[in-house]
C-alpha positions as CSV (number, residue, x, y, z in Angstrom):
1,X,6.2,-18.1,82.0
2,X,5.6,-21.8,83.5
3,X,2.7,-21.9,86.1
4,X,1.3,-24.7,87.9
5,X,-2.2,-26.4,86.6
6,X,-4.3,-29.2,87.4
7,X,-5.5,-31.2,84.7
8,X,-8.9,-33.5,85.1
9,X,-9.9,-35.9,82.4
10,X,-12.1,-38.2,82.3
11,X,-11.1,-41.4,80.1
12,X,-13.7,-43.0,77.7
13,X,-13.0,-46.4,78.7
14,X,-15.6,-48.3,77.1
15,X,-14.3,-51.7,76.1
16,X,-11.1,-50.7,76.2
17,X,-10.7,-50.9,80.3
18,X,-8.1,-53.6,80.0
19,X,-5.6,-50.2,78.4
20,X,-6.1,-47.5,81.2
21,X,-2.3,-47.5,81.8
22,X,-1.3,-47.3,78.1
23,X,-4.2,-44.3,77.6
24,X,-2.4,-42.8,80.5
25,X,1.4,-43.3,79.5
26,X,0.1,-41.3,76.0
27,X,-1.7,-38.6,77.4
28,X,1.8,-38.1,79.8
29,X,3.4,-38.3,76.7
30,X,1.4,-35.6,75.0
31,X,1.7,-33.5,77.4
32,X,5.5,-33.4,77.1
33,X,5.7,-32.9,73.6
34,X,3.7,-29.6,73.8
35,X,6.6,-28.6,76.4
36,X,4.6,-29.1,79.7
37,X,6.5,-30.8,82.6
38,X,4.1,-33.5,84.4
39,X,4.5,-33.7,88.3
40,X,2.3,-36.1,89.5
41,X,-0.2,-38.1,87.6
42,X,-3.3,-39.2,89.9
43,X,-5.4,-42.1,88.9
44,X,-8.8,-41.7,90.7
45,X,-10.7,-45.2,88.9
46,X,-13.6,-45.7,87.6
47,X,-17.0,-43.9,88.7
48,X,-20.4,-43.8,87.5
49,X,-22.1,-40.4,86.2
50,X,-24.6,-39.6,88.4
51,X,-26.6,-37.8,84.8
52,X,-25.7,-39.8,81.5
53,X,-25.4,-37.2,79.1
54,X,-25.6,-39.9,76.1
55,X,-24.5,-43.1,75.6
56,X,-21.6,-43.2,77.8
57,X,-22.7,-44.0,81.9
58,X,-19.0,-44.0,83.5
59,X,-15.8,-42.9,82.5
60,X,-12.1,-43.2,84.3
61,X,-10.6,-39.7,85.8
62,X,-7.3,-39.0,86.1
63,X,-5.7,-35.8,87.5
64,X,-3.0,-34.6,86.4
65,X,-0.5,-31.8,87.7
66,X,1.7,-30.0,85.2
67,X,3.4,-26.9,84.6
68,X,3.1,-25.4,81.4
69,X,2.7,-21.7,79.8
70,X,-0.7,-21.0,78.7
71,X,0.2,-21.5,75.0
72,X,1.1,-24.8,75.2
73,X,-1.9,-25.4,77.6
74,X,-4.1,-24.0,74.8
75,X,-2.5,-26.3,72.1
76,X,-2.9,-29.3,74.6
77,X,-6.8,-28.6,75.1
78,X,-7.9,-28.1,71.6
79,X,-5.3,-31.5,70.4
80,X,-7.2,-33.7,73.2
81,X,-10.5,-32.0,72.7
82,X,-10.1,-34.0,69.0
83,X,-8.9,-37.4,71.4
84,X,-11.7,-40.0,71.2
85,X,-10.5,-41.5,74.6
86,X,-11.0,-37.8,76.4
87,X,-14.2,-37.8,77.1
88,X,-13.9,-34.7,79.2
89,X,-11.3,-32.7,80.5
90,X,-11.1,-29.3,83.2
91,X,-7.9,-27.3,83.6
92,X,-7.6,-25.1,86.8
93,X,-4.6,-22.8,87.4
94,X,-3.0,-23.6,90.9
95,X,-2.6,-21.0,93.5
96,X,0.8,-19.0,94.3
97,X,0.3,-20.7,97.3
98,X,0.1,-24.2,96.4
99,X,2.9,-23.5,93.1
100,X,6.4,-23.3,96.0
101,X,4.9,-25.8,98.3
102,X,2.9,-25.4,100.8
103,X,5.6,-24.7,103.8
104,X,4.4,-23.3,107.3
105,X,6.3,-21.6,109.5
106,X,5.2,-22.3,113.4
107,X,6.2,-19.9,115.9
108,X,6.6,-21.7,119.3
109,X,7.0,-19.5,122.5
């Protein structure tokens, strides 16, 4: 069964900040070999850490939204855990809610 995630990774773009868009265009293209559908792919730039865990001090975040079963979200998670250009990455299952759209009714007297 296809539910609705939200993908965050943050890109290791150390010297290589000049192929953002390519690092995107694969990661999109990863996630559709392991059978997930990509929605919408937002790029959020480039931010400084506010703690640097090691040698790395910013890093580029992208969001993604996908739907995908939770199999092929596991297989995608352990594949870019092994990515050196993933520095980090957070999935987050999307509410019901948010899955059909969020449409409101308003009642009007």
């Amino acid at each position: 069964m296809n539910r609705y995630y939200e993908a965050l990774l943050v890109l290791n773009t150390q010297a290589k900040e000049e192929n953002v868009k390519e690092m995107i265009e694969r990661l999109e293209s990863e996630f559709q070999k392991e059978g997930a559908r990509v929605e919408q792919v937002q790029k959020m730039d480039k931010r400084q850490f506010s703690y640097a865990p090691g040698s790395l001090d910013s890093g580029y975040y992208v969001n993604f939204i996908l739907s995908a079963d939770s199999g092929s979200l596991m297989r995608l998670r352990s594949k870019l855990r092994l990515d050196p250009d993933v520095y980090r990455q957070h999935y987050q299952r999307l509410d019901e809610k948010k899955e059909k759209g969020s449409k409101k009714v308003v009642k009007t007297k």
